[in-house]
N, C-alpha and C positions, 0 to 999 in steps of 0.2 A: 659708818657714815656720820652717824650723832656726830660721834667723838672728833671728826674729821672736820664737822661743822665747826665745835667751839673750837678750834684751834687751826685756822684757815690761814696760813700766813702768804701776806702780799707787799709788796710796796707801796708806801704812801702815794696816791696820784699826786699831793702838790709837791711832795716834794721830788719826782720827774717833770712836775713842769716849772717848778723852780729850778731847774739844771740851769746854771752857767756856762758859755762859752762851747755851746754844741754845735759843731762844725756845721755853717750851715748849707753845704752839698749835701746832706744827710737827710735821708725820708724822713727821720727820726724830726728834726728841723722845723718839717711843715705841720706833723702830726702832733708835736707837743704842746700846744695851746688846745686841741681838741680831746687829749684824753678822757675815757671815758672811764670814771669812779667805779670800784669793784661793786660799791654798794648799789651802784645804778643797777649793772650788769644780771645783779643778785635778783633788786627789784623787778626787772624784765621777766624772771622766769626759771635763770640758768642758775639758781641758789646749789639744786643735786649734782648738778655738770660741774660746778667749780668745787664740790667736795670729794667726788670722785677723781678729778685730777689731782687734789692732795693727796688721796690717800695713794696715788700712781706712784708721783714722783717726789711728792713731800712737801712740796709750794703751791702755790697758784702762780702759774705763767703771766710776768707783766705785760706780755705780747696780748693778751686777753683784753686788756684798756686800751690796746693801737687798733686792736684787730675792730671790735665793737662801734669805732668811727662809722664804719661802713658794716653794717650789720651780716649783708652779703658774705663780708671776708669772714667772717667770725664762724657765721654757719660751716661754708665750707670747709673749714679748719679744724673744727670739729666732727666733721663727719671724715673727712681725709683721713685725721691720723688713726681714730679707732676699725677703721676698717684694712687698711694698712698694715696694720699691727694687729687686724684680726681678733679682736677683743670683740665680747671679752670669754670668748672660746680662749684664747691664750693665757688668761689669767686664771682661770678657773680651772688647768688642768685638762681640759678635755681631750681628745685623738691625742696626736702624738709630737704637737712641732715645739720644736725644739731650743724650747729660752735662753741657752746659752747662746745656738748661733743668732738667735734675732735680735737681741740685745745687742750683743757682739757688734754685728752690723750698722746696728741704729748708734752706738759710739763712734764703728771708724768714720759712716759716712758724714758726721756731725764735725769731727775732726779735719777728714778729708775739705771738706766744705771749708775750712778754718771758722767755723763757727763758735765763738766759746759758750754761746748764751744757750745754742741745740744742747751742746759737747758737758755742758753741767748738767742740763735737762736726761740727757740721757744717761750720762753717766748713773745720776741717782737710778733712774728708771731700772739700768741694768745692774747696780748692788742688791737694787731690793727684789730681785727675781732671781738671786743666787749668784750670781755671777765673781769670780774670784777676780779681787781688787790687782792679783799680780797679773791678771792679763789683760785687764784696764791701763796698769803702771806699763805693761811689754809694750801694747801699743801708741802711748805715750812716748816713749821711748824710740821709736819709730824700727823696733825688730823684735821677731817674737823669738828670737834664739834666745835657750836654754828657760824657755817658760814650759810649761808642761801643757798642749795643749792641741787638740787632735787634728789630724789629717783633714776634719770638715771645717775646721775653725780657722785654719791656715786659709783654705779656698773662700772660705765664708768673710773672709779680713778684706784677701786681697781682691772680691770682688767689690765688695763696701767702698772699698778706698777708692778702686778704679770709678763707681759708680759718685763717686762723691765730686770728683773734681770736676771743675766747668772749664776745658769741656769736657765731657764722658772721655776716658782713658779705656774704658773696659774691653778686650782683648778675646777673641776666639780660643783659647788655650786658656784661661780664666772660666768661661765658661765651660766648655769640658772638665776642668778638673774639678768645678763645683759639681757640676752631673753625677761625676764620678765621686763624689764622696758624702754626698748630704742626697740623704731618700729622698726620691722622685716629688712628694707630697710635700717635701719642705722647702725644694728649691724657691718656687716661689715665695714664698713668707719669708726667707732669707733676702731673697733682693726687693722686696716690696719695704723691709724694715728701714730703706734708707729714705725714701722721697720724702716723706711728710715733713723729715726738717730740712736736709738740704735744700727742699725745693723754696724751702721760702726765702732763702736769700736772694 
């Protein structure tokens, strides 16, 4: 966490609120005269929470200076996705669930969503928990033929996907065949791994 501290990388606030020509139907629009400075964020309190998210995914999330306007969002933002993602029992190894498929997940539904800003967040998230860059590139791609990659990860994509789109896609035969192939204890943390980002769009 030291280590994590000296080397916290974020985006300049002024220079988000010196953007030029930001489409102004855009939340983004209203919100960027009020951003709120990481060093503020830090001063509040949240100095271990925002070093902990680096060493997660390797940045500090800019959404952190929108979210913090309204302290409310921020909070709950922070407690959503580590519970979600079942941290930090997940990280730490403990029982048995299974990082391929929740990563997995947390990439298609960030995808599914068309979100690029989740879709990098997570993407990092799921390199650095092992996950093989060719079934990042399959899904990209938009088909996992001739990736090498199991029976739970097929179920575990297409439920992601289906769970991602607005409006939910997700299919009765989708979910059986996730039942049927990822242990009973994992289902849930497989479709839990999508909301925290989709949901924020």
């Amino acid at each position: 966490v030291r280590f994590a501290a000296r080397n916290v990388q974020h985006v300049d606030p002024g220079v988000l609120r010196d953007l030029k020509n930001v489409p102004q139907d855009t939340l983004f629009a209203i919100l960027q005269p009020h951003i709120v400075p990481m060093e503020t964020i830090r001063e509040r309190g949240y100095g271990p929470l925002l070093e902990i998210v680096q060493l997660l995914i390797g940045v500090v999330p800019t959404c952190d200076m929108l979210l913090e306007i309204w302290p409310p969002a921020f909070h709950a933002y922070n407690v959503i996705v580590p519970n979600f993602l079942n941290l930090p029992e997940f990280l730490l190894g403990l029982g048995t669930r299974p990082s391929s498929l929740i990563t997995l997940a947390m990439y298609v539904a960030s995808r599914a969503a068309e979100c690029p800003y989740c879709t990098a967040h997570t993407c990092s998230f799921a390199v650095r928990r092992g996950l093989a860059p060719a079934k990042l590139r399959a899904v990209l791609a938009g088909s996992l033929d001739g990736t090498a990659v199991t029976q739970a990860e097929h179920a575990s994509v297409a439920v992601a996907r289906s769970l991602g789109c607005m409006p939910c896609e997700l299919t009765a035969e989708e979910v059986r065949t996730l039942r049927a192939t990822v242990a009973k204890g994992d289902v849930e943390w497989v479709v839990a791994a999508g909301p925290p980002f989709w949901s924020l769009q």
